[in-house]
C-alpha positions in Angstrom: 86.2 -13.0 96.9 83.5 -15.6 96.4 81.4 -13.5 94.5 84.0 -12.3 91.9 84.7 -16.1 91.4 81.1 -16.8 91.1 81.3 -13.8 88.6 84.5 -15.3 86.9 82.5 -18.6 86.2 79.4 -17.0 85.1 82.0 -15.5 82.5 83.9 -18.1 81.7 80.3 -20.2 80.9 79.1 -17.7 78.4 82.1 -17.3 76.4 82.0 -21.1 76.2 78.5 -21.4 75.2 79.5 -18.4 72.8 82.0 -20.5 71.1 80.0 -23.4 70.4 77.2 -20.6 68.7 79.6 -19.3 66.7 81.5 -22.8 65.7 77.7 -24.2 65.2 76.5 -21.4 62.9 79.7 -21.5 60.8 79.2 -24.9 60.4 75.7 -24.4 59.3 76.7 -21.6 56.9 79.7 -23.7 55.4 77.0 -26.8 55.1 74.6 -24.7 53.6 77.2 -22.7 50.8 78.1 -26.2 49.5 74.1 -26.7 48.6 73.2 -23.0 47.4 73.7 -23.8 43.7 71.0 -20.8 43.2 71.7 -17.2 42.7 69.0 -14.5 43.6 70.8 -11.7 42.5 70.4 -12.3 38.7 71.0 -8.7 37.7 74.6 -8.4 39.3 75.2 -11.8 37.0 78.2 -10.2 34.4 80.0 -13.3 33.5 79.3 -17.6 33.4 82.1 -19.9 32.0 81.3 -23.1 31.1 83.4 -26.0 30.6 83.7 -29.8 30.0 86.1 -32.7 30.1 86.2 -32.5 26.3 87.8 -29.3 25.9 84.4 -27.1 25.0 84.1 -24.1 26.4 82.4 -21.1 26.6 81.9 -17.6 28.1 78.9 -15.5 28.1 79.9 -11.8 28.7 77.2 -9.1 29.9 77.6 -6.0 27.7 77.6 -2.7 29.4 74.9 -1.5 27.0 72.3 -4.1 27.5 72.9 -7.6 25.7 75.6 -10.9 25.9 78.0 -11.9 24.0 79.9 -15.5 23.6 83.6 -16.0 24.2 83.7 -12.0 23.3 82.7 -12.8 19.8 79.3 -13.5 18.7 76.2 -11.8 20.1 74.1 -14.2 22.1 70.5 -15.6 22.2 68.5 -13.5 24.2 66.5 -16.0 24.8 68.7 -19.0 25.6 70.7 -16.9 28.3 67.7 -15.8 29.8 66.5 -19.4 30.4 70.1 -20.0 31.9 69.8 -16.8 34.2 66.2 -17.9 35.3 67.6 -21.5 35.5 70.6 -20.2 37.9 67.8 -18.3 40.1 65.5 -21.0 40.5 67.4 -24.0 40.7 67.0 -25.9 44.0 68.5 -28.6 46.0 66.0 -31.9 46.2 67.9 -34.1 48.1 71.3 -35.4 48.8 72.4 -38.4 46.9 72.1 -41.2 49.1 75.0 -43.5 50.4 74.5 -46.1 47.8 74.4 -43.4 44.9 77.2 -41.5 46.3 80.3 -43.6 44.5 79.2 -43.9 41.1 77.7 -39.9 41.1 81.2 -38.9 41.8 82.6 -41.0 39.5 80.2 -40.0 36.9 80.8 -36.5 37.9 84.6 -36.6 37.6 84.2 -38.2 33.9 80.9 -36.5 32.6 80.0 -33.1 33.9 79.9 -28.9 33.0 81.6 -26.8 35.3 80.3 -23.1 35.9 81.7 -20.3 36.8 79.7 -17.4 38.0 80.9 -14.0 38.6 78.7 -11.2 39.7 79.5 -7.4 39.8 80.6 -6.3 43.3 81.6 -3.6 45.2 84.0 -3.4 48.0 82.0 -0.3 49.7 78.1 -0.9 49.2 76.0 0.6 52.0 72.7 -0.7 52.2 72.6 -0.6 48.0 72.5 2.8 48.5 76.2 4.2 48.2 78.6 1.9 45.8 82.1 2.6 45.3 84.8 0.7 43.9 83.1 -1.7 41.6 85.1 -5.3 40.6 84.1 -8.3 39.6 84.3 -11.6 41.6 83.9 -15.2 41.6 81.3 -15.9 43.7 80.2 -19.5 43.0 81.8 -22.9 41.4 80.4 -26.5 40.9 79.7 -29.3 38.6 76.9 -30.1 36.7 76.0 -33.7 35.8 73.6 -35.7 34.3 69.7 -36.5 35.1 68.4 -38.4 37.6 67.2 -41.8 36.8 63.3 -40.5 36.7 64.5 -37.5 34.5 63.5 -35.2 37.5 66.2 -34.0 38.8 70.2 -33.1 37.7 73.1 -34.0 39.8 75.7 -31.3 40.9 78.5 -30.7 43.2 79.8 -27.8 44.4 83.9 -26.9 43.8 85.4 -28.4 47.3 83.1 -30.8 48.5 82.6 -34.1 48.7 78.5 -34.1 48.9 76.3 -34.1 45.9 73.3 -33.3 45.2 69.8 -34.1 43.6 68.6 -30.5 42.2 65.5 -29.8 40.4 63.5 -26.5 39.4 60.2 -26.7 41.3 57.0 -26.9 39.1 59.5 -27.8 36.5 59.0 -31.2 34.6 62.6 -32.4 33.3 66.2 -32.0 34.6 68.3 -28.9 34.1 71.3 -30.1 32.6 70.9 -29.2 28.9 71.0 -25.8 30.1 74.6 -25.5 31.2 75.8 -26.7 27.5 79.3 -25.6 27.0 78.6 -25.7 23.2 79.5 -22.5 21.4 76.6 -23.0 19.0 73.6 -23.1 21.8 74.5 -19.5 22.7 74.9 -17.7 19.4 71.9 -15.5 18.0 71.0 -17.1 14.8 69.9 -13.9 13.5 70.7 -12.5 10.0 69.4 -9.1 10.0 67.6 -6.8 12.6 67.3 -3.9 11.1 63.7 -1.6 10.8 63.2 0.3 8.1 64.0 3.1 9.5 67.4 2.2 9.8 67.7 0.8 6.4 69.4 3.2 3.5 69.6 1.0 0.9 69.2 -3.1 -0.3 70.7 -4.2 -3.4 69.8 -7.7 -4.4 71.8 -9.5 -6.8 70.1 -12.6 -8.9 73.5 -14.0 -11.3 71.6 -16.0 -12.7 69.0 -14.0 -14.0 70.8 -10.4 -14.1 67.2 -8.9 -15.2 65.8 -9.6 -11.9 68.2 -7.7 -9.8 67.2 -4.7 -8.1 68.2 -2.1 -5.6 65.7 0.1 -3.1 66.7 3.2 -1.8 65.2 4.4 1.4 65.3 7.8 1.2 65.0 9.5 4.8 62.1 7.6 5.6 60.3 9.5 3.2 59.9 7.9 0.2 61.5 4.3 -1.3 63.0 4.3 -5.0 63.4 1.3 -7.2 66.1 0.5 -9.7 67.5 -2.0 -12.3 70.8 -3.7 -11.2 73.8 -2.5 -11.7 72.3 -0.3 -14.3 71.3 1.5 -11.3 67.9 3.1 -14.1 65.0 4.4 -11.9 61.5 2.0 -12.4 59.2 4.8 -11.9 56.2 2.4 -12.1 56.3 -0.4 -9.0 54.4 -2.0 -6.0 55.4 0.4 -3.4 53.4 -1.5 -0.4 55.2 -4.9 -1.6 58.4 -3.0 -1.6 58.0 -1.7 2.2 57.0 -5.4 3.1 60.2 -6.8 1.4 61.8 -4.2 3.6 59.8 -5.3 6.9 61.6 -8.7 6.0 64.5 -7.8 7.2 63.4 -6.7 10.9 64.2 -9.9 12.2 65.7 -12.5 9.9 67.2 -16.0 11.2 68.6 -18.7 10.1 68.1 -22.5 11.1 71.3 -24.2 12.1 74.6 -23.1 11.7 77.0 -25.6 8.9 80.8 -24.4 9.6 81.7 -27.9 10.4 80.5 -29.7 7.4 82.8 -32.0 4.9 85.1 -29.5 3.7 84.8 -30.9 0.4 81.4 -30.8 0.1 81.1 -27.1 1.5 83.7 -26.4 -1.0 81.5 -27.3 -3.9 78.7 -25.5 -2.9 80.4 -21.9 -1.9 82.2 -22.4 -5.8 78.8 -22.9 -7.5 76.7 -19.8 -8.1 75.1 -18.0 -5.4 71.1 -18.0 -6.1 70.9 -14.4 -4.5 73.7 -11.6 -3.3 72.1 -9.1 -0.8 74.0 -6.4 0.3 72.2 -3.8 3.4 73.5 -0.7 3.9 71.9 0.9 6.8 71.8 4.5 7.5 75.1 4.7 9.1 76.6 3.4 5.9 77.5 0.3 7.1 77.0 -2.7 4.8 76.4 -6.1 5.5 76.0 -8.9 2.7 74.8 -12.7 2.6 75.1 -14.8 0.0 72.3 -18.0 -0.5 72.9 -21.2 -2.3 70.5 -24.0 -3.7 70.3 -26.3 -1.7 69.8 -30.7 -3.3 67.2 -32.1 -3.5 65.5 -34.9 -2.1 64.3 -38.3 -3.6 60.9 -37.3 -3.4 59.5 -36.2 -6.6 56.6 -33.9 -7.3 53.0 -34.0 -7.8 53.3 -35.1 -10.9 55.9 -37.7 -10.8 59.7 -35.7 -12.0 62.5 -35.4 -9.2 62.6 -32.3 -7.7 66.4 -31.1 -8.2 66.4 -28.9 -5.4 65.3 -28.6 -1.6 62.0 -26.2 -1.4 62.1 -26.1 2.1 65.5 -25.0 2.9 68.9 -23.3 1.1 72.0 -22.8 2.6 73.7 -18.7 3.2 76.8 -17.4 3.9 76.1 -15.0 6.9 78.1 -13.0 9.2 80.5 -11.5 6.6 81.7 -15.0 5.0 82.4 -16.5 8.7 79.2 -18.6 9.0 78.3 -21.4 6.6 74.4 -22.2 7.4 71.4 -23.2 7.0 68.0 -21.3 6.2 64.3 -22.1 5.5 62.5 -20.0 2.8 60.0 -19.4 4.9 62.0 -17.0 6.9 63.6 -16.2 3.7 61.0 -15.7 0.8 60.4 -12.0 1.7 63.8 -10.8 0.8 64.5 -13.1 -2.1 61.7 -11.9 -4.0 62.8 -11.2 -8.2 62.3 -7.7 -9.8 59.4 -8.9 -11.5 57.2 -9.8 -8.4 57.7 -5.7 -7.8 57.2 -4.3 -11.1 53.9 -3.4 -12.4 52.5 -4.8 -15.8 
């Protein structure tokens, strides 16, 4: 009898000691998933919302085939999505914000912050990575992104449910973080115009309105050779710089613009889109597709010239209309100067 109590007690001390493991590691765990504002797991990353208290908003969509979009619209920066990928892997927790911080972070927070939304690709069988059924999406992680840290070191954030936030910071990295949460449409969006190689290029016609003798239209013909033609007379030019042609053509491998104009004063956008366009360039690539921009003049400044007249228009930069008429921007002609070249600059004397 004594030994089976002796037994019972030895029992009953383990299960307690048990409990308080168990109750102690939860705790530990729960403490430390309102701190992990990283993700390791990148390549399982398929969707990020961003949002902030003045009704901006954006999502960036992984596409099966390789590539993001934003808000399922507009192709995205390669680039700029890549830096928020790395920037989700790496970030790190510094430091909690300290007693006297804590009032006016929160309140900051509450007034002045980007929340994100991270979902990653899941399954709901997934043995050792090796077998993967049933694949869903899920919600794995939301907080709050703030400002910078009074030495510009760091970024507040607070994770969705808590009441504890925290100084982060990208190790080796010199700045805060917060820039690269923006919930502004426009940070996202691929500025390019064109990406097209030659090979994939049937045809370019470009149209000069103001000087109709300067039009032309290239042909790509399989790859094999390049024909040149008046336009819209559409007469061969036997005789022509065939090496400036194909670099005209390279021109339009990766072609960007600077800054994207949809919100300027609708009156003033008005009066430029009903003046004439300086250049009308229509691709057709070898699917048939066609895609055409538009370019404007753009004013000048008050600076005159070398020798003393006003220059009436900008020679750095002209505006386009891009994306099939949606996109009002701005370019720089020396992205630009390759594929607004005249007939004349290809003909030879």
């Amino acid at each position: 009898m004594k030994k089976n109590r002796i037994i019972l007690l030895v029992v009953i001390v383990l299960a307690v000691m048990a409990g308080i493991l168990i109750l102690s590691q939860s705790d530990i765990t729960f403490k430390r998933a309102l701190s992990e504002f990283d993700v390791k797991d990148t390549a399982s990353v398929s969707r990020i919302f961003l949002s902030d208290k003045n009704n901006n908003m954006v999502t960036l969509t992984r596409q099966p085939l390789g590539g993001w979009t934003v808000n399922d619209h507009y192709q995205a920066s390669k680039f700029n999505v890549n830096m928020l990928l790395g920037t989700i892997h790496d970030v790190e927790v510094k430091e909690p914000v300290s007693r006297a911080a804590h009032n006016s972070v929160i309140r900051e927070l509450s007034v002045n912050s980007v929340k994100v939304e991270i979902y990653q690709q899941d399954y709901l069988i997934d043995l050792f990575h090796l077998i993967r059924l049933f694949p869903h999406e899920k919600l794995t992680k939301v907080y709050y992104v703030g400002g910078a840290t009074m030495n510009n070191r760091g970024s507040y954030m607070l994770m969705e449910g808590s009441s504890v936030p925290f100084v982060t910071w990208i190790p080796g990295f010199r700045g805060f973080v917060s820039p690269r949460y923006s919930p502004m449409i426009n940070t996202w969006r691929d500025y390019s115009v064109f990406k097209k190689e030659i090979q994939a290029i049937a045809s370019v016609q470009v149209e000069i309105p103001g000087k109709l003798n300067e039009s032309y239209l290239v042909n790509n013909e399989r790859n094999v050779t390049v024909s040149f033609y008046t336009y819209p007379e559409k007469q061969p030019i036997p005789e022509f710089d065939t090496m400036a042609v194909l670099n005209f053509l390279t021109g339009f491998r990766n072609l960007n613009f600077e800054a994207i104009l949809n919100d300027m004063d609708p009156l003033r956008k008005d009066s430029i889109l009903s003046s004439m366009p300086s250049a009308i360039i229509t691709l057709t690539d070898t699917a048939g597709v066609s895609q055409t921009i538009k370019t404007y003049l753009k004013e000048g400044t008050d600076a005159p010239d070398l020798n003393g007249n006003p220059i009436p228009y900008d020679i750095d930069r002209l505006y386009a209309l891009v994306n099939d008429g949606r996109d009002f921007v701005l370019a720089q002609y020396f992205t630009f100067d390759r594929i607004l070249r005249p007939r004349s600059f290809f003909v030879k004397e």
